[in-house]
C-alpha positions, 0 to 999 in steps of 0.5 A, a space after each residue: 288324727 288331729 289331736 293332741 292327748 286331751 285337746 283339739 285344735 279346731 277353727 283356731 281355738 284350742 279346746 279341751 276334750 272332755 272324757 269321762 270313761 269309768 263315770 258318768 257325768 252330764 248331760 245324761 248323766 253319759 260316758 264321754 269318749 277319750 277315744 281318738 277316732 271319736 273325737 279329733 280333727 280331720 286333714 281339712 280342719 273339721 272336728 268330728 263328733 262321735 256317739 260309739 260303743 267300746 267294749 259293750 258301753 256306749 260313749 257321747 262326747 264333748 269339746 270346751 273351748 279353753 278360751 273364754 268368751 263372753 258377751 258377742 256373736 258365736 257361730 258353727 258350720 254342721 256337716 250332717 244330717 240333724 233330721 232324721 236322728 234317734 229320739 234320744 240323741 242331741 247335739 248342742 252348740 252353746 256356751 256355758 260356765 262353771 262357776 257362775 251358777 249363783 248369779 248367773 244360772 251358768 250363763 247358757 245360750 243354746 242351739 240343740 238339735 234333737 228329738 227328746 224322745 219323741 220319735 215322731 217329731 218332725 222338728 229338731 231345732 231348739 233356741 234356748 237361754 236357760 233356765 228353761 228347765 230345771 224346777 218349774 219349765 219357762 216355756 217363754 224361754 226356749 223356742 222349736 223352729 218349724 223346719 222344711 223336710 231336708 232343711 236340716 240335712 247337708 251343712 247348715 250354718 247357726 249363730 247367735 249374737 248375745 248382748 245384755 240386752 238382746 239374744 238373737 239366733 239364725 240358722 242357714 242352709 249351707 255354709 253362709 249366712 245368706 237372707 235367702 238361705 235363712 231356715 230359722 230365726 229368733 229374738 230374746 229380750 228383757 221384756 220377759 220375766 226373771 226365772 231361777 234355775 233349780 239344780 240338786 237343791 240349790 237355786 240361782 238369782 233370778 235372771 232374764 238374759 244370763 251374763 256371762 263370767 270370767 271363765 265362761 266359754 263354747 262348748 259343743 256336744 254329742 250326747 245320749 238321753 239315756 232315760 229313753 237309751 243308754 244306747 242310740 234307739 237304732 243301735 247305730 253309731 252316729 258322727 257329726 262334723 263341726 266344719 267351723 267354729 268363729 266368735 267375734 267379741 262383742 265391740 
């Protein structure tokens, strides 16, 4: 099914599957899926994403590219409906960093999809670049975009380009990037103020756009909010379909 042990070959990027099965880790804390069938890549080259139950424990899953990647514009093409989703599910596209937590507050650039918890929330596109949350919230740093009914459902394309000046994200209905297509948009710029992240007691330098490091990279998931769930609030199963993946180092 289009995998290889602990890795899949999706849009010409090798990347790792990340697979937690007897502990939990983040985000969630969760249980990520080493499953075949809830992680692999189909005959057309598309990377399917799973939330499932196995023997009574429910699963999220997660993909990281082993490439690094830094500083340029990152882009992914989703099949599914990112609408009309549980409170406590969230699909998130973004980069990240181990290793760089002290300086640079993880170096992470997000577009997520999901309710938080709220059922009657009408809009699930986030923009973010962190810290937004962890400590004090820095509202200025994260931004919900106001979508049209069915704007979410089918195949949507999102990107965002990050330089060390300026972040600026886009969202399309469809596979392009079309202006006339274009369901959201958003800028970040070194006007704002430096934020620190505050995590299990340690704190960050204060950052405005995070830089990225050596061994930052993309990363997608599909994970449960389990202080709402440990289980989708439906009881369904769900899947998404990651048609495409691209990034384009910055010149």
């Amino acid at each position: 099914m289009g995998r290889s042990g602990d890795v899949v070959n999706f849009s010409g990027y090798i990347w790792d599957v990340k697979i937690a099965e007897s502990y939990q880790v983040g985000p969630g804390p969760n249980y990520f899926s080493g499953y075949y069938e809830d992680v692999f890549v189909d005959e057309q080259g598309y990377l399917h994403m799973r939330i499932a139950e196995h023997d009574g424990k429910w699963f999220s899953s997660e993909v990281v590219s082993q490439m690094n990647m830094g500083y340029g514009k990152y882009s992914w093409v989703v099949q599914g409906d990112l609408e009309n989703i549980p409170e406590n599910i969230t699909l998130g596209l973004f980069t990240w960093d181990n290793n760089t937590f002290f300086d640079q507050a993880n170096s992470e650039v997000d577009i997520e999809f999901s309710k938080w918890g709220v059922a009657s929330e009408e809009n699930t596109m986030l923009y973010s670049v962190q810290p937004v949350n962890f400590g004090p919230t820095y509202p200025e740093r994260t931004h919900l975009i106001e979508t049209e009914v069915g704007d979410l459902v089918g195949v949507t394309t999102h990107t965002f380009i990050w330089t060390d000046t300026l972040i600026t994200w886009n969202s399309y209905y469809g596979d392009t990037e079309s202006e006339d297509k274009r369901i959201g948009t958003w800028y970040f710029n070194l006007d704002n103020p430096p934020r620190v992240k505050n995590e299990n007691g340690n704190s960050s330098a204060a950052i405005v756009i995070p830089t990225p490091g050596e061994t930052t990279n993309a990363r997608i998931n599909f994970w449960l909010l389990p202080w709402i769930s440990s289980s989708p609030t439906d009881g369904l199963e769900r899947e998404m379909v990651i048609r495409k993946f691209s990034y384009e180092a910055a010149e």
